[in-house]
N, C-alpha and C positions, 0 to 999 in steps of 0.2 A: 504494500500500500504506500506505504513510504517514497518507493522507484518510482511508484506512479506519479505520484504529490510533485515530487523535484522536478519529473519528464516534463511535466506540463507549465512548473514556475518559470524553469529553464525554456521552452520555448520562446513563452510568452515574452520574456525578456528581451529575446533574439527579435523576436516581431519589433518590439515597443524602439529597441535599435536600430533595425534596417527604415521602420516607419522616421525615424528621428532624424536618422542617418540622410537619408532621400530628400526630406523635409530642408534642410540645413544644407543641403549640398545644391541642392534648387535655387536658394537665396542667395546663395554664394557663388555658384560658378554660373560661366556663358556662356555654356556648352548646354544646360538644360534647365529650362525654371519651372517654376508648379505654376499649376497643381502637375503636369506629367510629372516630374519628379516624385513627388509624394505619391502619385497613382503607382507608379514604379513599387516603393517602400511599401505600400498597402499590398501589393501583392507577395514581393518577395516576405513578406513577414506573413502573412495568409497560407503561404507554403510551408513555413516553419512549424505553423500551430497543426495546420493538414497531417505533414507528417509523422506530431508527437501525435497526432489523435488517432493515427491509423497506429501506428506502434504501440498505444496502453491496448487498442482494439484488441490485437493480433497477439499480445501477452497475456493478456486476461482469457483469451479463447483457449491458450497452450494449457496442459494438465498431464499431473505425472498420469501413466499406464503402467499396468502391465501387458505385457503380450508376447508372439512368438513367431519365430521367421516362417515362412511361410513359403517363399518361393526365393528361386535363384536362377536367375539368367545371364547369360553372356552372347550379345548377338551383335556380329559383323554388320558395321552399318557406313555409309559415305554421307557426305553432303559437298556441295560445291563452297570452294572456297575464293575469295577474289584475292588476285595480286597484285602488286603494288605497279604494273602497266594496265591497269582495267581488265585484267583477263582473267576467266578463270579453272579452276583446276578441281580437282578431285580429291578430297581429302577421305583417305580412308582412318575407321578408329574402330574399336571393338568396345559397344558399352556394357557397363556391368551393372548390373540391376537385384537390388537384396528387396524383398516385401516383406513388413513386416504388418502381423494382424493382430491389433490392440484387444481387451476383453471386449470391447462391444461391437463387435466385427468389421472396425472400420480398417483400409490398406494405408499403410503409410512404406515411403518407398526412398531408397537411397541410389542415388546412380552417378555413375562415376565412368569416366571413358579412358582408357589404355592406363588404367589402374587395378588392377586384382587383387591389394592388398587388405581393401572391407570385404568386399564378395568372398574371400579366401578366410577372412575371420570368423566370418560365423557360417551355421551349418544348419540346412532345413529341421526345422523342430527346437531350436535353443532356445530356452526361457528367458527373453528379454524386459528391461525395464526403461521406459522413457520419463524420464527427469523435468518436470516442467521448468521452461526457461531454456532447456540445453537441448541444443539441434544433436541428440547422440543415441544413441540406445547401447544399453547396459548390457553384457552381458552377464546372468545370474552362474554358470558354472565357468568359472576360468579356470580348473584345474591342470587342463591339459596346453594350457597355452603358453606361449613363451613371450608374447608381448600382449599390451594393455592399451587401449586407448584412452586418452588425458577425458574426461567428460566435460569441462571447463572449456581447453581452446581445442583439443581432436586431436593433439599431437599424438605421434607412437612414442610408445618407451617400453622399457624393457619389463617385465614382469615381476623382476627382484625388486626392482624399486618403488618406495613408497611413496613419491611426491614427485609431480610432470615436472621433468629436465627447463621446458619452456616456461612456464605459467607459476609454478611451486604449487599448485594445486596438491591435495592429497590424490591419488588412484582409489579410485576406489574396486575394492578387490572381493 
């Protein structure tokens, strides 16, 4: 509640500046007066508050689960890609796709392209846990694993270790 509280004092702040900001540079330079100026400040400060307000939206919807993988895919895929003469080519990549299925039947899905290190981590049937706030899923049996992922920032680390190399996070194990 608290994150929420500051998300949105902090915005507003940013608004009441960019508004001030526009206002005062309007009055001042020759390059552009108000109201455009300040129509300016009202919008870029409109955007600020926009996007704290989609951000508590989209935090307050997240909730911890449990749940369990469910599927694993690996499929060969291309798209065109443009280069730096206007032209373009053919990028091939191999995406990797983990589904995981929380208790109230809903899919949530991790995909990653010419990387096999999540799809290889976990295994159809592992009892996962999703952490609200944290874009990660837990796995509940590490026994057999030799590396951990940070739940905090997603780094790898090692297994033995009790706290992310990157972050100092605790692992949680």
């Amino acid at each position: 509640m608290n994150t929420n509280r500051w998300s949105a004092i902090f915005s507003c702040i940013l608004a009441l500046i960019a508004i001030i900001g526009f206002f005062i540079y309007g009055e001042t330079s020759h390059e552009m007066e108000n109201p455009q100026a300040l129509f300016i400040g009202i919008g870029i400060g409109s955007m600020f508050v926009a996007i704290a307000f989609y951000q508590l939206i989209s935090r307050n919807k997240d909730t911890t689960w449990d749940g369990f993988v469910a599927e694993k895919t690996a499929e060969k895929k291309n798209r065109n890609q443009n280069s730096s003469n206007d032209d373009y080519y053919v990028h091939y990549y191999i995406e990797y796709k983990v589904i995981f299925i929380d208790a109230g039947g809903k899919k949530h899905s991790l995909l990653f392209e010419d990387d096999d290190t999540v799809y290889n981590y976990y295994n159809v049937g592992d009892k996962v846990r999703h952490h609200k706030g944290l874009n990660s899923y837990e796995k509940y049996d590490k026994s057999h694993d030799t590396i951990i992922f940070c739940n905090a920032c997603g780094s790898l680390n090692d297994i033995d270790d009790d706290y992310c190399f990157r972050c100092n996070c605790p692992l949680l194990k």
